[in-house]
C-alpha positions as CSV (number, residue, x, y, z in Angstrom):
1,X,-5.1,-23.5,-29.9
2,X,-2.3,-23.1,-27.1
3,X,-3.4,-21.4,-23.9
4,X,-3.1,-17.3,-23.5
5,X,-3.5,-15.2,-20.4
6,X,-7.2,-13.2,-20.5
7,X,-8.1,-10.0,-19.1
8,X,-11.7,-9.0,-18.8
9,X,-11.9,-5.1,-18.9
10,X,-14.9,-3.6,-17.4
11,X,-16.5,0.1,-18.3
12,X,-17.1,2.9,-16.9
13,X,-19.6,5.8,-16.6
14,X,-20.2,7.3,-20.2
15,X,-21.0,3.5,-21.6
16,X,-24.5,3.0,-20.9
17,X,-26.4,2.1,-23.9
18,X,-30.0,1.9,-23.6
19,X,-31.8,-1.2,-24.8
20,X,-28.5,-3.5,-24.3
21,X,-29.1,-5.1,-20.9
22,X,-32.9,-6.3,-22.5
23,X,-31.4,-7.5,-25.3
24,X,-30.1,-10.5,-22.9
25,X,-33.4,-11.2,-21.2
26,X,-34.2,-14.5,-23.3
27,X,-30.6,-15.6,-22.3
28,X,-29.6,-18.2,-19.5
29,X,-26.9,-15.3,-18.3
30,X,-29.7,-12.9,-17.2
31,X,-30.8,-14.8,-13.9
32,X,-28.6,-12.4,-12.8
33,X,-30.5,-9.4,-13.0
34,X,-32.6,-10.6,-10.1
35,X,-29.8,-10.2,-7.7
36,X,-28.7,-6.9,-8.8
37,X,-32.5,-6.0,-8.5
38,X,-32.2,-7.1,-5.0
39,X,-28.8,-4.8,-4.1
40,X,-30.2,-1.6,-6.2
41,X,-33.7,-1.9,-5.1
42,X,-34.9,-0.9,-8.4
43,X,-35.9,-2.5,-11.6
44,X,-32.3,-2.4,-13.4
45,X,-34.2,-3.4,-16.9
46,X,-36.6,-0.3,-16.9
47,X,-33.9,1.8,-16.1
48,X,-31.6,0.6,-18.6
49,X,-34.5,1.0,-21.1
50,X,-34.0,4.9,-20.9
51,X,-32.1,6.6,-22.9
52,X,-31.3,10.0,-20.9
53,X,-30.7,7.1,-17.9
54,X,-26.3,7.5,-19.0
55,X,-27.2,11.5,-18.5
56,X,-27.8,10.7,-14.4
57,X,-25.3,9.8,-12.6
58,X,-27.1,8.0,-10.1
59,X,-28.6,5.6,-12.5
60,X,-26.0,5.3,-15.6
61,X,-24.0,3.7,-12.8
62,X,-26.2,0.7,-11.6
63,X,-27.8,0.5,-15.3
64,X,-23.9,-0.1,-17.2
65,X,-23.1,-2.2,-14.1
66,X,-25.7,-4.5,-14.6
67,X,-25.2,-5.2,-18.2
68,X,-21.4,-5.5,-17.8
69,X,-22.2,-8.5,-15.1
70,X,-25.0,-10.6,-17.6
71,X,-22.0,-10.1,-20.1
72,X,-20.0,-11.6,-17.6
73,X,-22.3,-13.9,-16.8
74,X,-22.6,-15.5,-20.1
75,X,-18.6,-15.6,-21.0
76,X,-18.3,-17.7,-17.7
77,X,-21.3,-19.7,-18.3
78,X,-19.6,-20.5,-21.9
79,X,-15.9,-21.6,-20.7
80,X,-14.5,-18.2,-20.9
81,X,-12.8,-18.1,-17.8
82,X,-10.3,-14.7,-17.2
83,X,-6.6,-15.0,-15.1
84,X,-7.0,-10.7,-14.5
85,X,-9.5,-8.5,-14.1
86,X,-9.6,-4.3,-14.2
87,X,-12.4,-1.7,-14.2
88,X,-12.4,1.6,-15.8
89,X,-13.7,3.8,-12.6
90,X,-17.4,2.6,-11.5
91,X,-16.2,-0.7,-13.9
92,X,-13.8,-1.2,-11.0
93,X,-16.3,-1.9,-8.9
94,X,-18.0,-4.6,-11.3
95,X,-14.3,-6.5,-11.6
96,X,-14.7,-6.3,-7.7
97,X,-17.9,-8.8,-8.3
98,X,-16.5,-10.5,-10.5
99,X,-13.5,-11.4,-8.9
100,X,-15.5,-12.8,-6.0
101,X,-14.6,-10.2,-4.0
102,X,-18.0,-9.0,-3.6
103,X,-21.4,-10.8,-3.7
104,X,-23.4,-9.6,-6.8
105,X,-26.4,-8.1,-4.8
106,X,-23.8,-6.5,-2.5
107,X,-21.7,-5.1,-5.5
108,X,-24.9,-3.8,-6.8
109,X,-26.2,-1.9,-3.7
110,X,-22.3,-0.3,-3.2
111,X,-22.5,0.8,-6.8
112,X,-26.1,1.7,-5.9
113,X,-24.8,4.1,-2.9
114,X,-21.6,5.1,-4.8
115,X,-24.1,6.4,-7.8
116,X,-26.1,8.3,-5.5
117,X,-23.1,9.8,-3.6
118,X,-21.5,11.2,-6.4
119,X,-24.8,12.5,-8.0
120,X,-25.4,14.9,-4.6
121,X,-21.4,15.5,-4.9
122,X,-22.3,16.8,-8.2
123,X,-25.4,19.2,-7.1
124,X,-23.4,20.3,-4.4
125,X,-19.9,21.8,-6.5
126,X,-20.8,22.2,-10.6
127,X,-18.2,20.8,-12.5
128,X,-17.6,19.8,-15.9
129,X,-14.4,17.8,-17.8
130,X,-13.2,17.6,-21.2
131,X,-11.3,15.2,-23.0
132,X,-7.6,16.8,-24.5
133,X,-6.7,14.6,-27.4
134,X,-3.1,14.4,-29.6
135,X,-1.2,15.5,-26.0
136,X,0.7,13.6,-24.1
137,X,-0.2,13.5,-20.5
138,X,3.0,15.3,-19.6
139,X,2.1,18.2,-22.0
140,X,-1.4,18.4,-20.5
141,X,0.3,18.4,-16.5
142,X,2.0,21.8,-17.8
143,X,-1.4,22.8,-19.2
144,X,-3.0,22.5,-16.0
145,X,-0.4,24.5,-14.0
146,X,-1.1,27.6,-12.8
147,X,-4.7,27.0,-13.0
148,X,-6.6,26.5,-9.9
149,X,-9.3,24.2,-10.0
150,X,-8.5,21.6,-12.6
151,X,-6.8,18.4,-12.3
152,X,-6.0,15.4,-14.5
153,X,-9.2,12.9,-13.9
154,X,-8.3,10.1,-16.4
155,X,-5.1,9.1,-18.2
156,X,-6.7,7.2,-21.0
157,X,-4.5,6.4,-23.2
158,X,-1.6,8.0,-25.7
159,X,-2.9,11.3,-27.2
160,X,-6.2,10.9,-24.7
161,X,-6.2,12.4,-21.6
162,X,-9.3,13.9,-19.0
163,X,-9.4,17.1,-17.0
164,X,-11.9,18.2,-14.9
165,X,-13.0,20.4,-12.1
166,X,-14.8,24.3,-12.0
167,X,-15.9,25.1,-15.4
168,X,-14.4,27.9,-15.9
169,X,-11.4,26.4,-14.8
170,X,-11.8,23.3,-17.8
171,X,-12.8,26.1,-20.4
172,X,-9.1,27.7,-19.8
173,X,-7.7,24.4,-20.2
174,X,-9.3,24.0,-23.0
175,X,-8.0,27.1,-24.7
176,X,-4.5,26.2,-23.7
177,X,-4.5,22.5,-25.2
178,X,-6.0,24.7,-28.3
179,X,-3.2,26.8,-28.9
180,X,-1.0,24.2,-28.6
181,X,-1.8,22.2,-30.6
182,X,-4.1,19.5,-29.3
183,X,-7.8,19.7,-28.8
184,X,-10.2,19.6,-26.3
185,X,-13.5,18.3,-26.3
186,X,-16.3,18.6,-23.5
187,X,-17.7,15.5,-22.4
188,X,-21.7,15.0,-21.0
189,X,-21.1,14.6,-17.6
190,X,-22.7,15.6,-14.3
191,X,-20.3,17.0,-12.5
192,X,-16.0,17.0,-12.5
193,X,-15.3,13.5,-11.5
194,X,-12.4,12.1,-10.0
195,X,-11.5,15.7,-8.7
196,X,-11.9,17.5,-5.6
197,X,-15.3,18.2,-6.5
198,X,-16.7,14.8,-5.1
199,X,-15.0,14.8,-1.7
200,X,-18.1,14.5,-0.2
201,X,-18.7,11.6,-2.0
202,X,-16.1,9.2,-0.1
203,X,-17.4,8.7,3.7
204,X,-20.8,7.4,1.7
205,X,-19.0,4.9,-0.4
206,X,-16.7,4.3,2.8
207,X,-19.3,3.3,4.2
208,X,-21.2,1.1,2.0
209,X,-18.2,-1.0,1.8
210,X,-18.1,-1.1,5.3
211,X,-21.4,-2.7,6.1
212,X,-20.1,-5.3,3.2
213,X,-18.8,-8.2,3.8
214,X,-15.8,-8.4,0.8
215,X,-13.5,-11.3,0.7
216,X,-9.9,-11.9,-0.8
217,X,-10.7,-11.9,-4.6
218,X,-10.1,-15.1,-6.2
219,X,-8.8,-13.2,-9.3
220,X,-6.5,-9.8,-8.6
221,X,-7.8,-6.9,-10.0
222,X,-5.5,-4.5,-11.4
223,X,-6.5,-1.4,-10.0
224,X,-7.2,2.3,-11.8
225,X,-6.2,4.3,-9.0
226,X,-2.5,2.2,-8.3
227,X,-2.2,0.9,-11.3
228,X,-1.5,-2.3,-9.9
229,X,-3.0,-5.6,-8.8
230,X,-4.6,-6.5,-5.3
231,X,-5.1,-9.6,-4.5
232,X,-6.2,-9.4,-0.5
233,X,-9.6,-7.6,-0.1
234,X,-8.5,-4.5,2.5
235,X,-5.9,-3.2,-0.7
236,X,-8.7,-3.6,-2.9
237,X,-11.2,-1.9,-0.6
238,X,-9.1,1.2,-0.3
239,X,-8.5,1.4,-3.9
240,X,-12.1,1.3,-4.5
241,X,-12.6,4.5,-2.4
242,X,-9.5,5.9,-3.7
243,X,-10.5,6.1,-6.5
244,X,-13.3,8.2,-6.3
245,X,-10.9,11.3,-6.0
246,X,-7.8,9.7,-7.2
247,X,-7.0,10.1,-11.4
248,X,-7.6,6.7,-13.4
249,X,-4.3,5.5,-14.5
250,X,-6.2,3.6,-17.5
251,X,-3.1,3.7,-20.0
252,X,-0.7,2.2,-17.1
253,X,-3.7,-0.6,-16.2
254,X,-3.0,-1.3,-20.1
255,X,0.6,-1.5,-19.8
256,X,0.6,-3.0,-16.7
257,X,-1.5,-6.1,-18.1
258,X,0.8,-6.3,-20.9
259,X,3.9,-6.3,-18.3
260,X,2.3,-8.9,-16.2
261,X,2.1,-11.1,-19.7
262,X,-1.4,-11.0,-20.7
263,X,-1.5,-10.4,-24.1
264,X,-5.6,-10.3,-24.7
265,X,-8.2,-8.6,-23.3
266,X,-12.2,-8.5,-23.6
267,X,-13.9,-6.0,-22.9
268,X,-17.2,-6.9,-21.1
269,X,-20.2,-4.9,-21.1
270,X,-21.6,-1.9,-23.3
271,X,-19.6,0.6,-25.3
272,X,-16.8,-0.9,-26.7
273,X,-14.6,2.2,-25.4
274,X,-12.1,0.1,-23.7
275,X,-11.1,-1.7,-26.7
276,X,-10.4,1.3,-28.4
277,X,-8.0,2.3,-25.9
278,X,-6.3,-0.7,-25.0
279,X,-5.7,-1.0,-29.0
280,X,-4.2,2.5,-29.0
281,X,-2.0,1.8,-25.9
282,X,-0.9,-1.7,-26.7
283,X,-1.1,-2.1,-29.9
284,X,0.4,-5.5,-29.8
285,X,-3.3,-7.2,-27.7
286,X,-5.5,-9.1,-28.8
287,X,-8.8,-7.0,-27.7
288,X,-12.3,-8.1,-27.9
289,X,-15.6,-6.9,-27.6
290,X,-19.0,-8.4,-26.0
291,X,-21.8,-6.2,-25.4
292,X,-24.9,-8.3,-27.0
293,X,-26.0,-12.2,-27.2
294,X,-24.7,-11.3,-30.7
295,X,-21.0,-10.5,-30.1
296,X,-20.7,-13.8,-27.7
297,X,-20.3,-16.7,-30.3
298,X,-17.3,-15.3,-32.0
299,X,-15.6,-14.7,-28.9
300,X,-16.3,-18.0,-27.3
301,X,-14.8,-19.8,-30.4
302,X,-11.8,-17.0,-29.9
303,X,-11.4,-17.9,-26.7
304,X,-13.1,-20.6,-25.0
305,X,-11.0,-23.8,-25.7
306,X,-7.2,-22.0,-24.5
307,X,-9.5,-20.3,-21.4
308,X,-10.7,-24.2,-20.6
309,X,-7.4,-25.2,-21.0
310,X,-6.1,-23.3,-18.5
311,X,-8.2,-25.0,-15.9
């Protein structure tokens, strides 16, 4: 098999899955749930074990985290070795850790803070967002003008495209993707991320990062908020705080990978979201998908040999 460039794509808040993480606890890959137990300072297994757990912000976020890493884990224990890395929002902050960038325990207590941040952020201005599908993000920019309160959180991916902010400010959105043409479904979320509405979020994970020590990743991470790689750890620090207000520029990320000659991805933790979208924005990748000791085999045998190759 000749040698091919490999992203790992990590996800974001909306793709916990309870039961997942435990399903990895008779593998090698899960020593490193003690670690992240050590940055959270919580038992990451119970919480995973809850269902409602993806309904809180402040624990969906350690919880997805923590399975994305023994994912990781296990692909690097078995040869699977990625040249790029990129994070869909709070999954930005797992390819952080797994670029080296940040230690795991470290990664997890950030994530920890960041999670708790944006969870009072939420309490303190209601939100919601919605998800405007068969638009194209230009379409959904004229949408959104004229109405205060409401801002484009997430550029997904062709035809998928988030807004959130005030409620009643998403609802009229809503009705104006409607009537032309599109549609607009409301998503299960706290609050109106990656809008205005968690300013007050920032210092915290400002300075959580702070009182980190982070290091030049050994892998560049292509980040949601630039929509381009970093490669020295002050860049990727600010675009790890950036991007708590900032839009994530997922269907660039996609195309950016592609540009930068990576022509397959895996996406590494629960939900199997990301492959959907990096399927519908390059349709040319080779995407795959590990979320359980089940999915691993098949992608080693995909992707192991050309990844050992490389090295």
């Amino acid at each position: 098999m000749s040698s091919a460039s490999i992203a790992f794509l990590f996800p974001g808040q909306g793709s916990h899955r309870a039961g997942v993480l435990g399903a990895w606890s008779g593998h090698e890959a899960f020593r490193i749930v003690a670690e992240i137990d050590e940055g959270i300072g919580r038992d990451v297994v119970a919480l995973s074990e809850d269902p409602s757990a993806g309904d809180r912000t402040a624990d969906a976020q350690p919880a997805i985290m923590a399975a994305s890493l023994v994912v990781w884990q296990a692909l690097i224990d078995a040869g699977v070795r990625p040249d790029r890395l990129a994070g869909h929002s709070l999954g930005e902050y797992t390819a952080a850790v797994a670029s080296g960038a940040l230690g795991v325990a470290d990664g997890a207590r950030v994530v920890a803070a960041r999670g708790r941040a944006m969870a009072a952020a939420c309490r303190q201005r209601p939100g919601s967002m919605a998800a405007v599908l068969k638009l194209h993000v230009d379409a959904v920019e004229v949408l959104t003008d004229g109405v205060d309160g409401v801002v484009i959180a997430n550029d997904n991916a062709p035809g998928q495209v988030v807004v959130a902010g005030d409620p009643e400010a998403v609802d009229q959105v809503r009705q104006r993707a409607r009537e032309a043409g599109g549609r607009a479904l409301p998503l299960g979320v706290e609050g109106a991320f990656h809008s205005p509405a968690m300013a007050s979020a920032v210092d915290a994970v400002r300075a959580a990062l702070a009182t980190t020590s982070l290091a030049n990743p050994d892998l560049p991470v292509v980040s949601g908020a630039t929509a381009r790689e970093h490669d020295r750890a002050a860049p990727l620090a600010d675009a790890l705080v950036a991007g708590i207000l900032s839009p994530v520029r997922w269907r660039e990320v996609q195309s950016r990978l592609s540009e930068l000659g990576t022509p397959t991805v895996v996406e590494v933790g629960p939900g199997g979201v990301l492959a959907g979208l990096a399927k519908r924005t390059v349709p040319e990748l080779e995407v795959h998908t590990v979320a359980t000791p089940d999915d691993l085999p098949q992608v080693v045998a995909a992707l192991a040999e050309p990844a050992l190759a490389r090295r």
